[in-house]
Jmol script that loads the backbone (N, CA, C; Angstrom):
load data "model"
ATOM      1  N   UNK A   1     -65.874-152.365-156.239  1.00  0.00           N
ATOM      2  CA  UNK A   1     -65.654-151.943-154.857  1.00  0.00           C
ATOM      3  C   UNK A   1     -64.610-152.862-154.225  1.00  0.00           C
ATOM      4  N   UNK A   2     -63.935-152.391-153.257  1.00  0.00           N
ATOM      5  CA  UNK A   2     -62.963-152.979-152.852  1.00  0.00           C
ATOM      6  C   UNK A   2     -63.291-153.973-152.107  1.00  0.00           C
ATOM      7  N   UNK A   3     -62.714-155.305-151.486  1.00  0.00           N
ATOM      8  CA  UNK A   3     -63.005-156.009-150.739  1.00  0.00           C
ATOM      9  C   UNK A   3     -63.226-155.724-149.226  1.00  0.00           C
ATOM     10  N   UNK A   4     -62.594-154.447-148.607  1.00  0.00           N
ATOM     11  CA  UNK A   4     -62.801-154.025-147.413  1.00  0.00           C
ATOM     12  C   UNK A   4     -63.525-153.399-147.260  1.00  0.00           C
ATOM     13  N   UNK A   5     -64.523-152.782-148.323  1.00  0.00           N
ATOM     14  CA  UNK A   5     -65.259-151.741-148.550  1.00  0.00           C
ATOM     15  C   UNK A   5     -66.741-152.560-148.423  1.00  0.00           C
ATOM     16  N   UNK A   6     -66.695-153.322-149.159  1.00  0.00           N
ATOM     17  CA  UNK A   6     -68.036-154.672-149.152  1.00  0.00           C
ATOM     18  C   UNK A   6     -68.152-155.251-147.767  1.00  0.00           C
ATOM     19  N   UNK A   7     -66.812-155.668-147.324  1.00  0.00           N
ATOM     20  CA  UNK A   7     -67.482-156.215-145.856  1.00  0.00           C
ATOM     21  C   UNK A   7     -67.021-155.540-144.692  1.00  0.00           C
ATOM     22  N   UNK A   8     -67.005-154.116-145.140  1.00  0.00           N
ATOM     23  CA  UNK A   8     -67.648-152.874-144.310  1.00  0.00           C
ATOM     24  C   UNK A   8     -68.743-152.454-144.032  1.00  0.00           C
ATOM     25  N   UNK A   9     -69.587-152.386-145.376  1.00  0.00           N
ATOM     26  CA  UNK A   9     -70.757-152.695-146.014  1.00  0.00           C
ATOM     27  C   UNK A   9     -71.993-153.794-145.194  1.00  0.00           C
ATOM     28  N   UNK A  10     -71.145-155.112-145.112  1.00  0.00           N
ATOM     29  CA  UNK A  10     -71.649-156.358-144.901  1.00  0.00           C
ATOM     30  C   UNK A  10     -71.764-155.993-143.745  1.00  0.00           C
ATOM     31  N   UNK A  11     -70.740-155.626-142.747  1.00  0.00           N
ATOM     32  CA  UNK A  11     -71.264-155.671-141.459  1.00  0.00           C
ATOM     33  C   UNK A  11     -72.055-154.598-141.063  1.00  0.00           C
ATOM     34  N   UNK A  12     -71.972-153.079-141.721  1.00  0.00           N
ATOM     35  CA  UNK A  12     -73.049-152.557-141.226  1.00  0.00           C
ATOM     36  C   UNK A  12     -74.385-153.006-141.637  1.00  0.00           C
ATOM     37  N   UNK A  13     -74.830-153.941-142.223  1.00  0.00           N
ATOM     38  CA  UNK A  13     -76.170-154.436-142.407  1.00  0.00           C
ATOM     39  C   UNK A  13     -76.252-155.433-141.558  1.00  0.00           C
ATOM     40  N   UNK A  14     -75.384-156.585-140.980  1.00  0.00           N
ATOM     41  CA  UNK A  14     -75.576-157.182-139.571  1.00  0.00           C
ATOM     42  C   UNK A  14     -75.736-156.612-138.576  1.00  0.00           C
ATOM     43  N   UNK A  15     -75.105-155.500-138.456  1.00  0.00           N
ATOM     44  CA  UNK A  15     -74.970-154.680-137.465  1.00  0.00           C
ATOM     45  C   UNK A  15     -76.510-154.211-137.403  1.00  0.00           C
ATOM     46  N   UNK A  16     -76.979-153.673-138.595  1.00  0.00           N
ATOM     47  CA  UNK A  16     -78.506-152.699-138.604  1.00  0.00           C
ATOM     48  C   UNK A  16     -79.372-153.870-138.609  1.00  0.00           C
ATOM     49  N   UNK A  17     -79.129-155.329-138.694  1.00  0.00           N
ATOM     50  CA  UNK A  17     -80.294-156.071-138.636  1.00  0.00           C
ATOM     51  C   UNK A  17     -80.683-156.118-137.229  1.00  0.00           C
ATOM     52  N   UNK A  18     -78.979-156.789-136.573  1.00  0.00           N
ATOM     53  CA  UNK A  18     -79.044-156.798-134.761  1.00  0.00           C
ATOM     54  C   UNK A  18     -79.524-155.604-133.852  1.00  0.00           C
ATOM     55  N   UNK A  19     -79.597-154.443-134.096  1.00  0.00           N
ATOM     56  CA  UNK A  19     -80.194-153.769-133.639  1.00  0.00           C
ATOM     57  C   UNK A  19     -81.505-153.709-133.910  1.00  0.00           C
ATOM     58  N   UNK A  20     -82.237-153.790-134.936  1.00  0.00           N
ATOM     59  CA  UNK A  20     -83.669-154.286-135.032  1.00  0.00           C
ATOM     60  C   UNK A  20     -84.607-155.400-134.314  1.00  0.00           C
ATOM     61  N   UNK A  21     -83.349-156.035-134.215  1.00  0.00           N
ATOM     62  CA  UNK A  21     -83.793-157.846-133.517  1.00  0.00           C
ATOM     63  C   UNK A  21     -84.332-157.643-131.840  1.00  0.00           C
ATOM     64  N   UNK A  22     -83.088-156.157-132.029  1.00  0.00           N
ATOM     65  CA  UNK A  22     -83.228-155.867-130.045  1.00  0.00           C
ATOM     66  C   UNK A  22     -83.727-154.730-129.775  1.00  0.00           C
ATOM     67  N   UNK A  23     -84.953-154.395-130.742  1.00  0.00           N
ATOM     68  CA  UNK A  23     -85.934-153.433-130.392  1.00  0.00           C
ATOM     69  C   UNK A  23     -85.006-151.724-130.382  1.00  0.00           C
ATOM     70  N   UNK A  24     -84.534-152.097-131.178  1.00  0.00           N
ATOM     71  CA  UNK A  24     -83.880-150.730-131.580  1.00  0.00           C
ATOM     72  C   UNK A  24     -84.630-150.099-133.000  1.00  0.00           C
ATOM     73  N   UNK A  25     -84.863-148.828-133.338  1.00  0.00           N
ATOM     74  CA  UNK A  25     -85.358-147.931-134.496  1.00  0.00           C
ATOM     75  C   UNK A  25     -83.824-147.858-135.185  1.00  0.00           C
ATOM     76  N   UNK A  26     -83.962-147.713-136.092  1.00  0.00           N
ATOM     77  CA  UNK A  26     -83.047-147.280-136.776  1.00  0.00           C
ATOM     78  C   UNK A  26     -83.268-146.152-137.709  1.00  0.00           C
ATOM     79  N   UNK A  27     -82.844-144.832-137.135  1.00  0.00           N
ATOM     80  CA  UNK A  27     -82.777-143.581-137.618  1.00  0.00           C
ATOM     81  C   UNK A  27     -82.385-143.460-139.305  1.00  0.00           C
ATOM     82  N   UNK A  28     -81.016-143.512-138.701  1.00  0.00           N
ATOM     83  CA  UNK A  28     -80.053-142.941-140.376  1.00  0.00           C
ATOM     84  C   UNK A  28     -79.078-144.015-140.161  1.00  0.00           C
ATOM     85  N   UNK A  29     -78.563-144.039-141.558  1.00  0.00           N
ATOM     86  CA  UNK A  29     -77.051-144.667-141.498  1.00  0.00           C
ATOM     87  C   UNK A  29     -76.321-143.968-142.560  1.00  0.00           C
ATOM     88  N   UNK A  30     -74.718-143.802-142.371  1.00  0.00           N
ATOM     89  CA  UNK A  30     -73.934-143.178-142.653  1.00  0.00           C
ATOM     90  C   UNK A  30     -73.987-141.854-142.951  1.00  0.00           C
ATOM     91  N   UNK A  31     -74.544-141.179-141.730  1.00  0.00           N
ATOM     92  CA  UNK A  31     -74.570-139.892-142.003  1.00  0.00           C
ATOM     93  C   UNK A  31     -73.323-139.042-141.655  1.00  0.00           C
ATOM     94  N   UNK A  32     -73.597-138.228-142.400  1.00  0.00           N
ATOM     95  CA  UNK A  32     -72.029-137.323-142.828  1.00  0.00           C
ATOM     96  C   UNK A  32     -72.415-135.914-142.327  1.00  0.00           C
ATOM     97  N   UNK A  33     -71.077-136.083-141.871  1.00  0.00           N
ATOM     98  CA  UNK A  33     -71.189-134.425-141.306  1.00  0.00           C
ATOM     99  C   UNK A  33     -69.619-133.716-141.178  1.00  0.00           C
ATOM    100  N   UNK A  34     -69.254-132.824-142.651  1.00  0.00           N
ATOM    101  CA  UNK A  34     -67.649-132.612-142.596  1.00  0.00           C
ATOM    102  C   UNK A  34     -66.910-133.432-143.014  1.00  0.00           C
ATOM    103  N   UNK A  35     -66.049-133.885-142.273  1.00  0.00           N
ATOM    104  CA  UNK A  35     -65.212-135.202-142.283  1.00  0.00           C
ATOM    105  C   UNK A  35     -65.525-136.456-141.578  1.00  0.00           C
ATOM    106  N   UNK A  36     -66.844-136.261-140.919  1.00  0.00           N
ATOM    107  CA  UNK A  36     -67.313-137.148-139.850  1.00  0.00           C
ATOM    108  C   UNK A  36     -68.448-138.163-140.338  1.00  0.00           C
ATOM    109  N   UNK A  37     -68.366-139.290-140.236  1.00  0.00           N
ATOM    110  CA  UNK A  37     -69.126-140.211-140.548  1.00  0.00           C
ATOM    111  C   UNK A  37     -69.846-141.103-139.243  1.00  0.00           C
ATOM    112  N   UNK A  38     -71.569-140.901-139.067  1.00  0.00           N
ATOM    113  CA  UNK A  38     -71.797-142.148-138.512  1.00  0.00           C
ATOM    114  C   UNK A  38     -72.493-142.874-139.146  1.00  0.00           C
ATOM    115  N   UNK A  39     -71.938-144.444-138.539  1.00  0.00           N
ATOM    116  CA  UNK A  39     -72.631-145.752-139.308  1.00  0.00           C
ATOM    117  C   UNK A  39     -74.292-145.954-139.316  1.00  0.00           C
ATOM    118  N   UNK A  40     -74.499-145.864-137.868  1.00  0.00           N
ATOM    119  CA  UNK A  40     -75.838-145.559-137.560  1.00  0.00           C
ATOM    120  C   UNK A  40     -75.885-144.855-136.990  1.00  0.00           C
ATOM    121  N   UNK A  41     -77.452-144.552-136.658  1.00  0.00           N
ATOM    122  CA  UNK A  41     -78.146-143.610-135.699  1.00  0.00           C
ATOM    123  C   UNK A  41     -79.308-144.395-135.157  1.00  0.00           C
ATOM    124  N   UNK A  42     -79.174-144.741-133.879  1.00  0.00           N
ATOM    125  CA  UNK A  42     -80.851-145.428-133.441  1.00  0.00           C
ATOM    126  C   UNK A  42     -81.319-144.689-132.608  1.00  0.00           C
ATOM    127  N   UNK A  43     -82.588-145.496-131.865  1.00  0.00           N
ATOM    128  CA  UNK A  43     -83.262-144.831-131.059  1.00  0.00           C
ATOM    129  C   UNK A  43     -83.916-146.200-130.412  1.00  0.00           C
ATOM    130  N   UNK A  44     -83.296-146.063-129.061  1.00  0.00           N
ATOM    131  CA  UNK A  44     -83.488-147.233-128.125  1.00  0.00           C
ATOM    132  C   UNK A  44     -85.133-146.541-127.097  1.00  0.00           C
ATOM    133  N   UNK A  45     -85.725-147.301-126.656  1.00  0.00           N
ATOM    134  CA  UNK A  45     -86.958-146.895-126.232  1.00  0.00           C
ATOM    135  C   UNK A  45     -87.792-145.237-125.859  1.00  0.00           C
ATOM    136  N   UNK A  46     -87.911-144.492-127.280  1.00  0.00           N
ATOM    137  CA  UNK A  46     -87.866-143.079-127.711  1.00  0.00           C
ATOM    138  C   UNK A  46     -87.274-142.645-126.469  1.00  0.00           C
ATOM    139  N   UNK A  47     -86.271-143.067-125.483  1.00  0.00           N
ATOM    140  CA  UNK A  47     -85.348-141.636-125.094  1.00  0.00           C
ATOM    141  C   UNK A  47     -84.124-141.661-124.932  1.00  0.00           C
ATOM    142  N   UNK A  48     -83.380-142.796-125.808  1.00  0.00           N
ATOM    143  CA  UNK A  48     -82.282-142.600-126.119  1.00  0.00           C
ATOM    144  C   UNK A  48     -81.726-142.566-127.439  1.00  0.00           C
ATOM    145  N   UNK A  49     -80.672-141.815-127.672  1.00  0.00           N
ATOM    146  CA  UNK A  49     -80.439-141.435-129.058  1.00  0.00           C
ATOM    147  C   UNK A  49     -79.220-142.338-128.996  1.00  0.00           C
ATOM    148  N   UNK A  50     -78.601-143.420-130.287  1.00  0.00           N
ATOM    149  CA  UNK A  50     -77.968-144.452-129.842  1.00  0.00           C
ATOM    150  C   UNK A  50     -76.988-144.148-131.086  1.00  0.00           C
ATOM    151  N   UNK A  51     -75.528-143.764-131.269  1.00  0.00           N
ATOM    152  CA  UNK A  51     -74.938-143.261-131.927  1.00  0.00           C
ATOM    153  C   UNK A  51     -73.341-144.513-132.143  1.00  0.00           C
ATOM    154  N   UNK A  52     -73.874-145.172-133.665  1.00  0.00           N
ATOM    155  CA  UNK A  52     -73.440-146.611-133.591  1.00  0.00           C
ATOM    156  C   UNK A  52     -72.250-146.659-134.582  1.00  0.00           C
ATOM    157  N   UNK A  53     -70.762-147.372-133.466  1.00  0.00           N
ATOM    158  CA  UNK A  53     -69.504-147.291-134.518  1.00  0.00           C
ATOM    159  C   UNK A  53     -69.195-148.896-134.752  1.00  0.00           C
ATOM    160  N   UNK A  54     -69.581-149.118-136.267  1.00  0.00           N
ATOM    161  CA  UNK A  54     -69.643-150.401-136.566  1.00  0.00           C
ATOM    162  C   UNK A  54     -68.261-151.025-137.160  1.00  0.00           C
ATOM    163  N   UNK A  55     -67.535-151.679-136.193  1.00  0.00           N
ATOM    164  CA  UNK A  55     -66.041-152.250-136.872  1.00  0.00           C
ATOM    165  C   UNK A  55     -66.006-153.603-137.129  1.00  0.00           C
ATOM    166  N   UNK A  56     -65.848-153.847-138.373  1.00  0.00           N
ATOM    167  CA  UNK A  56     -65.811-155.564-139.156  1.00  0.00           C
ATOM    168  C   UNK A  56     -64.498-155.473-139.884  1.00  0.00           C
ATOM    169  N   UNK A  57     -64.493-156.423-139.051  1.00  0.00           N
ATOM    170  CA  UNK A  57     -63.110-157.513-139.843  1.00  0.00           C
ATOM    171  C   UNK A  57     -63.160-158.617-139.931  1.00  0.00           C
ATOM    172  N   UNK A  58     -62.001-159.671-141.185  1.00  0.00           N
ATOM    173  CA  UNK A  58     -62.866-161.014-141.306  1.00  0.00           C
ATOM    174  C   UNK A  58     -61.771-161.837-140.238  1.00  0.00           C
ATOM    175  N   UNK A  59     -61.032-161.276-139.445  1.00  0.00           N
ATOM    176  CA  UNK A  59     -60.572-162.116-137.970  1.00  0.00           C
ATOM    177  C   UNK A  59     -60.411-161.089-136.907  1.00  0.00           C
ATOM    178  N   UNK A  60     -59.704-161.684-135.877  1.00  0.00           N
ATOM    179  CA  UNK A  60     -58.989-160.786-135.116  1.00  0.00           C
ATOM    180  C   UNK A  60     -57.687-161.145-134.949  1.00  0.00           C
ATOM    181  N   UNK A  61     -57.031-161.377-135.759  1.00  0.00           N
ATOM    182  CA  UNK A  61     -55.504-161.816-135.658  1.00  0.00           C
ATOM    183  C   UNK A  61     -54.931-160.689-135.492  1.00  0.00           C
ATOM    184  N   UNK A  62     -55.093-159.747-135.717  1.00  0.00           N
ATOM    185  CA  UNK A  62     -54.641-158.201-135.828  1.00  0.00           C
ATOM    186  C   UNK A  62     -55.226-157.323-134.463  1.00  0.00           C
ATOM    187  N   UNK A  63     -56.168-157.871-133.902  1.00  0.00           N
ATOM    188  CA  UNK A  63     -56.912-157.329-132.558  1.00  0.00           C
ATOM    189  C   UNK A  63     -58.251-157.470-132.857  1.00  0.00           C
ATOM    190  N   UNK A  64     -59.479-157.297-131.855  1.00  0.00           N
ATOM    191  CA  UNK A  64     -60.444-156.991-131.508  1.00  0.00           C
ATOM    192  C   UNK A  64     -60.780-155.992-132.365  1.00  0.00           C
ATOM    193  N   UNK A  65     -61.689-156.055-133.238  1.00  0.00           N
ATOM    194  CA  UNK A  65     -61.970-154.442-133.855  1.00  0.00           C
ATOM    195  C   UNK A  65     -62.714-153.890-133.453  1.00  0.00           C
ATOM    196  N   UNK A  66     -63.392-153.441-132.010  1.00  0.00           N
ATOM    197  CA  UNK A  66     -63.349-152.296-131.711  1.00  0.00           C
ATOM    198  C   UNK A  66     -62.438-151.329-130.880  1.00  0.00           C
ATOM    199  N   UNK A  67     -60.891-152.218-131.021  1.00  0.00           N
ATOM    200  CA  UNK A  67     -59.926-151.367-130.721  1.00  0.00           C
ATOM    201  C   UNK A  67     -59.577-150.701-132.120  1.00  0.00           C
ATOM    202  N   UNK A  68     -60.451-150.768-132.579  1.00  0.00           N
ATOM    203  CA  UNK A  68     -59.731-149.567-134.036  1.00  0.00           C
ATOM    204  C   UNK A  68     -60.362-148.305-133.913  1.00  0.00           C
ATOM    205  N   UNK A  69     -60.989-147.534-132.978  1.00  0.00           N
ATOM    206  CA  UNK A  69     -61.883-146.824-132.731  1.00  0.00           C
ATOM    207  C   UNK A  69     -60.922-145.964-131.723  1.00  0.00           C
ATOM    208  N   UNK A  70     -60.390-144.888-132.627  1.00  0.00           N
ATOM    209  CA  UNK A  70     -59.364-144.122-132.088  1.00  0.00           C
ATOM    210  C   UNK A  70     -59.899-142.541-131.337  1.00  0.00           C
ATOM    211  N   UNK A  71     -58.767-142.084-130.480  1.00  0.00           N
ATOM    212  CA  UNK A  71     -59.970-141.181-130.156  1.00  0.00           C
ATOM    213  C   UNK A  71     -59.649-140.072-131.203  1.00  0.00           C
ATOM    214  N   UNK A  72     -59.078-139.999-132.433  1.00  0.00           N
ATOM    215  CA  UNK A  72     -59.399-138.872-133.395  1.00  0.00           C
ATOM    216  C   UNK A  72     -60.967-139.191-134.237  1.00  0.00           C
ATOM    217  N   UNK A  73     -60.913-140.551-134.283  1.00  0.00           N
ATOM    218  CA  UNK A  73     -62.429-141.018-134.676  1.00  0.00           C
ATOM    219  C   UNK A  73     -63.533-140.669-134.088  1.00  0.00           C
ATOM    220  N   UNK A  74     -63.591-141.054-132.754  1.00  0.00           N
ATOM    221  CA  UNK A  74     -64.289-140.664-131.343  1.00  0.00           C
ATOM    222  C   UNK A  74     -64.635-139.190-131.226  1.00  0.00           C
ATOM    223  N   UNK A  75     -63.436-138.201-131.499  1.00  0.00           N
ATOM    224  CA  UNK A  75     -63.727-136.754-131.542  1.00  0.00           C
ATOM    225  C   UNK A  75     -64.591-136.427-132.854  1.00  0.00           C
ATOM    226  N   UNK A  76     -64.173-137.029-133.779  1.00  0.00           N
ATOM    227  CA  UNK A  76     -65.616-136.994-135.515  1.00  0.00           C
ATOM    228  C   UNK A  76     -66.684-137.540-134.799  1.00  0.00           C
ATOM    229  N   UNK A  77     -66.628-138.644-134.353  1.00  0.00           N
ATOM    230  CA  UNK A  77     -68.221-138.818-134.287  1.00  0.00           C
ATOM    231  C   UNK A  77     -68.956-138.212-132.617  1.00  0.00           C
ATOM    232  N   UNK A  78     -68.738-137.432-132.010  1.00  0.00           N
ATOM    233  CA  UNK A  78     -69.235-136.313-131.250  1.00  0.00           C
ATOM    234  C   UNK A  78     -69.274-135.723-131.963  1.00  0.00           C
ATOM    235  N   UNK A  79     -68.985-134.689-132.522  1.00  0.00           N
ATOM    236  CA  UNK A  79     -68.626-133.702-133.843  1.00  0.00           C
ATOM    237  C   UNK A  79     -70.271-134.121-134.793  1.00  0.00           C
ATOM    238  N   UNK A  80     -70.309-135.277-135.297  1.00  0.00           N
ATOM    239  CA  UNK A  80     -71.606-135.390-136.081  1.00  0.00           C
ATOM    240  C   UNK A  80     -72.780-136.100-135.575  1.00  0.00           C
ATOM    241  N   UNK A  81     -72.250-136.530-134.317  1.00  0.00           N
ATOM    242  CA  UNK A  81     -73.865-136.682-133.104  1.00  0.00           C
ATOM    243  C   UNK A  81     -74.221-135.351-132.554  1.00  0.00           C
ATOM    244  N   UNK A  82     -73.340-133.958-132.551  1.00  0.00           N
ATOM    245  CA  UNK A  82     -74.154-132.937-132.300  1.00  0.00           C
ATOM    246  C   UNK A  82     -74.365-132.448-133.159  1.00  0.00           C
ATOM    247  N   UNK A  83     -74.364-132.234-134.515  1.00  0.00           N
ATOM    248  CA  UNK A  83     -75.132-131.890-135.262  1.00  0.00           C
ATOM    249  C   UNK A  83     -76.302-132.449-135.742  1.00  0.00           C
ATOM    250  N   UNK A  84     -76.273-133.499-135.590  1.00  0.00           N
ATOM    251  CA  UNK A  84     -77.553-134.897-136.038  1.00  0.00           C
ATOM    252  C   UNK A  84     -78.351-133.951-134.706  1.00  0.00           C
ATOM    253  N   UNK A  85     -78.108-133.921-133.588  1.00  0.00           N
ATOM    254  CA  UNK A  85     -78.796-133.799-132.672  1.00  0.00           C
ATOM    255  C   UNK A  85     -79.668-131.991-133.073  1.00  0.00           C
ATOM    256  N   UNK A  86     -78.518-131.102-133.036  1.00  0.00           N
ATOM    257  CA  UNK A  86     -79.004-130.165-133.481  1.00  0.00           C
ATOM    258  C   UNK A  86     -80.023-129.820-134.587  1.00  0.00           C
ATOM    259  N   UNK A  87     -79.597-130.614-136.121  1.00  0.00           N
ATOM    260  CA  UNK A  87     -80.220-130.108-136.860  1.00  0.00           C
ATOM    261  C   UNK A  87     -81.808-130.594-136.743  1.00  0.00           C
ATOM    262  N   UNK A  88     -82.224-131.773-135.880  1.00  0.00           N
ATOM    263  CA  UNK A  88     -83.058-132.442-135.531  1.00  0.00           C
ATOM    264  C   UNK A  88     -84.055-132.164-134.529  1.00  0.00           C
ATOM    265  N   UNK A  89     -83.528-130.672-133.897  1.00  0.00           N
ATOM    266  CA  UNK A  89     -83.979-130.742-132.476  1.00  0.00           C
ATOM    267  C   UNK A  89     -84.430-131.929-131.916  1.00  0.00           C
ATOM    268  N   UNK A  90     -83.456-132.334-131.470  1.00  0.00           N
ATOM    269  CA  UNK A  90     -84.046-133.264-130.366  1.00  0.00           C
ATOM    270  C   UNK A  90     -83.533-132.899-128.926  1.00  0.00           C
ATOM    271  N   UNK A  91     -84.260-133.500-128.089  1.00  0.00           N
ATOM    272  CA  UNK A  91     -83.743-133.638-126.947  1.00  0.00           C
ATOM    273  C   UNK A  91     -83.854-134.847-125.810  1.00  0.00           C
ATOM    274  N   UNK A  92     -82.534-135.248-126.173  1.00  0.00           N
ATOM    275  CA  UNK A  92     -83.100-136.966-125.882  1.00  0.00           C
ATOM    276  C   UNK A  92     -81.211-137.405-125.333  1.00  0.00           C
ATOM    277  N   UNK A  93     -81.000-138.350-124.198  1.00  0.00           N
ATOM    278  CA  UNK A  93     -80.175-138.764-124.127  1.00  0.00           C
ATOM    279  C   UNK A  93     -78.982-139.098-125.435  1.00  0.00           C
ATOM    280  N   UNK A  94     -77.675-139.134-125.277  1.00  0.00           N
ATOM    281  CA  UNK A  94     -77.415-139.578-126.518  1.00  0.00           C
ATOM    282  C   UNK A  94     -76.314-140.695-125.927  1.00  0.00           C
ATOM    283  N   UNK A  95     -76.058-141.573-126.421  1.00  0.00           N
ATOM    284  CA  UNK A  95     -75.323-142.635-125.895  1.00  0.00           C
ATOM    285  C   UNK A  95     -74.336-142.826-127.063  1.00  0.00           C
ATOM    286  N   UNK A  96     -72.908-143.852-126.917  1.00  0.00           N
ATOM    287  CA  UNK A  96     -72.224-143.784-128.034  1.00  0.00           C
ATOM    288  C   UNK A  96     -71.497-145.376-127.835  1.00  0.00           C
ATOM    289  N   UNK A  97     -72.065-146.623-129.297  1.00  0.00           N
ATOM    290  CA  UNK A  97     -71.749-147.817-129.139  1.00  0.00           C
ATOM    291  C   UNK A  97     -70.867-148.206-130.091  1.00  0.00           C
ATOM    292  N   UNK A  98     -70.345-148.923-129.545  1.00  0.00           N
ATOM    293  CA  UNK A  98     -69.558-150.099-130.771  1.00  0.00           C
ATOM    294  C   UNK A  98     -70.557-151.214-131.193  1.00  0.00           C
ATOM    295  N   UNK A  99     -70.369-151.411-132.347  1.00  0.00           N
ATOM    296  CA  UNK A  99     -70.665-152.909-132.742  1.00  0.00           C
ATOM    297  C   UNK A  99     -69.430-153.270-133.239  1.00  0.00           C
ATOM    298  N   UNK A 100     -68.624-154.567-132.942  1.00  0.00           N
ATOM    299  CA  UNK A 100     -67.673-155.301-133.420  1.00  0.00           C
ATOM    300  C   UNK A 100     -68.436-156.561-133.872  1.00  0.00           C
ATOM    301  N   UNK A 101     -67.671-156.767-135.787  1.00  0.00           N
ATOM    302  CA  UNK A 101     -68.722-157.855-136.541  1.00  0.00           C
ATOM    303  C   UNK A 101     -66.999-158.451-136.551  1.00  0.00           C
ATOM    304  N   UNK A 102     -66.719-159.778-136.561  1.00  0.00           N
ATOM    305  CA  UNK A 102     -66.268-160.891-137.497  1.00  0.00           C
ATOM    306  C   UNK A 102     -67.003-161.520-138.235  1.00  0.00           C
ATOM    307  N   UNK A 103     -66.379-161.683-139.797  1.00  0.00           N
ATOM    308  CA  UNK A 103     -67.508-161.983-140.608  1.00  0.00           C
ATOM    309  C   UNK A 103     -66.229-163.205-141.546  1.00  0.00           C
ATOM    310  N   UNK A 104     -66.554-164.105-141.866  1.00  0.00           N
ATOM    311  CA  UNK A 104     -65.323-164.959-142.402  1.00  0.00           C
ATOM    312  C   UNK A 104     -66.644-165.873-143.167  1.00  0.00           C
ATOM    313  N   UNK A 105     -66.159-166.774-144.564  1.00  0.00           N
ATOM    314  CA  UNK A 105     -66.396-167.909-144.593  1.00  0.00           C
ATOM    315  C   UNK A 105     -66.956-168.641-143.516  1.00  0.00           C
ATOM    316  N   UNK A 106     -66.369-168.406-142.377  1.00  0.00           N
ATOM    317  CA  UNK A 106     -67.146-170.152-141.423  1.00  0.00           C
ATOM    318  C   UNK A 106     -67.234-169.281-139.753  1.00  0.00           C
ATOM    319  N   UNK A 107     -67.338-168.075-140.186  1.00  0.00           N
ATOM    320  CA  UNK A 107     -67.456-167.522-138.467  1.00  0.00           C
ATOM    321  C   UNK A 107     -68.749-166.446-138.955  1.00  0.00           C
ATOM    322  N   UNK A 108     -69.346-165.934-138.061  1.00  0.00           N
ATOM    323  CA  UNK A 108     -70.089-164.230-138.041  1.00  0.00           C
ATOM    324  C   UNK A 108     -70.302-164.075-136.342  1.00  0.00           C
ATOM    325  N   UNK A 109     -69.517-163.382-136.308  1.00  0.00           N
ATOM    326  CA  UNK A 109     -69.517-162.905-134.375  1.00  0.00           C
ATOM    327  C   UNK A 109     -70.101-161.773-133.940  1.00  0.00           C
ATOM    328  N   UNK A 110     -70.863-160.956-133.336  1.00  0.00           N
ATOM    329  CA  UNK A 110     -71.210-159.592-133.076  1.00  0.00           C
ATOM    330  C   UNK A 110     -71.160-159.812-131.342  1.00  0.00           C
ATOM    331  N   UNK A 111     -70.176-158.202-131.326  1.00  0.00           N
ATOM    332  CA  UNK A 111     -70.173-158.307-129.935  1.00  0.00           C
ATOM    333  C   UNK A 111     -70.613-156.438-129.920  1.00  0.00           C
ATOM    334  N   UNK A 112     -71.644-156.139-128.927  1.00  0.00           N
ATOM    335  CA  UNK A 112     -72.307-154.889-128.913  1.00  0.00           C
ATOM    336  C   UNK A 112     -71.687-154.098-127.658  1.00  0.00           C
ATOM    337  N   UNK A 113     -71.027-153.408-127.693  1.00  0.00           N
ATOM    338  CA  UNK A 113     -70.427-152.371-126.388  1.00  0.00           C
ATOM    339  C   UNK A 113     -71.415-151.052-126.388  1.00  0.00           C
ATOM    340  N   UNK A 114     -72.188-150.986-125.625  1.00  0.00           N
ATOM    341  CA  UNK A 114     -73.262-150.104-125.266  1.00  0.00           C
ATOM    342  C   UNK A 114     -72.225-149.424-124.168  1.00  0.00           C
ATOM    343  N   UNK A 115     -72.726-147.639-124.284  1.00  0.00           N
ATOM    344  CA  UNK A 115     -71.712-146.817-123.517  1.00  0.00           C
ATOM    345  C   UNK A 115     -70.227-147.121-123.735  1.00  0.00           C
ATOM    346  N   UNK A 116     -69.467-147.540-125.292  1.00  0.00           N
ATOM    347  CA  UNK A 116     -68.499-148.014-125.541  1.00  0.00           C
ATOM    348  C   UNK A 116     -67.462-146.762-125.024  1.00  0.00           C
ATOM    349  N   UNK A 117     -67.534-145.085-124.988  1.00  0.00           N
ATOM    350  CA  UNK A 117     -67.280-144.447-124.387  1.00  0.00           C
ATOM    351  C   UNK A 117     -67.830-143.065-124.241  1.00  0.00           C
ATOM    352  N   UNK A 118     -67.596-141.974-123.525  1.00  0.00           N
ATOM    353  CA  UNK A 118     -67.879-140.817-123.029  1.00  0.00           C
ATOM    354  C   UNK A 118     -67.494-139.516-124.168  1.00  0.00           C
ATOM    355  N   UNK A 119     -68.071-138.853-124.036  1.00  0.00           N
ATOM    356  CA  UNK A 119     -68.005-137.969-125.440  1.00  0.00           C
ATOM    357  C   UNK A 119     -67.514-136.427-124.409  1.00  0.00           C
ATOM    358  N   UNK A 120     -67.392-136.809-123.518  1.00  0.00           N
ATOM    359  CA  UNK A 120     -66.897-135.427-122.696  1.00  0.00           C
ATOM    360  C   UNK A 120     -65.186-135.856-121.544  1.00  0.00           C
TER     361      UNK A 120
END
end "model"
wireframe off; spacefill off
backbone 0.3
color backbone group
């Protein structure tokens, strides 16, 4: 596996630990839908549905990574939070977050953007 692929990997499991830590469920992860991928799926105090875009990189010399979260990305993952939602019946708020991981030798940073943006 590639090296970007592993600590893609790496951070969505920091990512799915930190949400556990903060009383979050954790639904699914990497669910697919089409061309659309989400990292997670939680469920913040059963009435919100918490729809999680996990970006790791091992700096930010290049930017902040959750400026890599484009809105052609943004339009996929609406796209497979209403079907998660649909095929699930649910009916439950749905919210849409970033997790940004730095993960290096001598750093691990998580910064959580809850309501990172609007799906309408």
């Amino acid at each position: 596996m590639a090296h970007h692929n592993e600590l893609g990997k790496l951070g969505e499991k920091i990512a799915s630990d930190y949400l556990l830590k903060n009383g979050y469920e954790v639904l699914a992860q990497n669910f697919y839908f089409d061309k659309a991928e989400i990292d997670i799926i939680a469920k913040k105090d059963n009435k919100t549905l918490v729809v999680v875009e996990v970006k790791t990189r091992n700096s930010d010399f290049f930017g902040d990574p959750q400026e890599f979260v484009t809105p052609s990305k943004i339009k996929l993952l609406v796209k497979a939070a209403n079907e998660y939602v649909i095929s699930n019946d649910l009916d439950m708020e749905v919210r849409f977050d970033i997790i940004a991981v730095i993960k290096n030798k001598t750093i691990e940073k998580i910064e959580h953007f809850e309501n990172a943006f609007y799906h309408f």
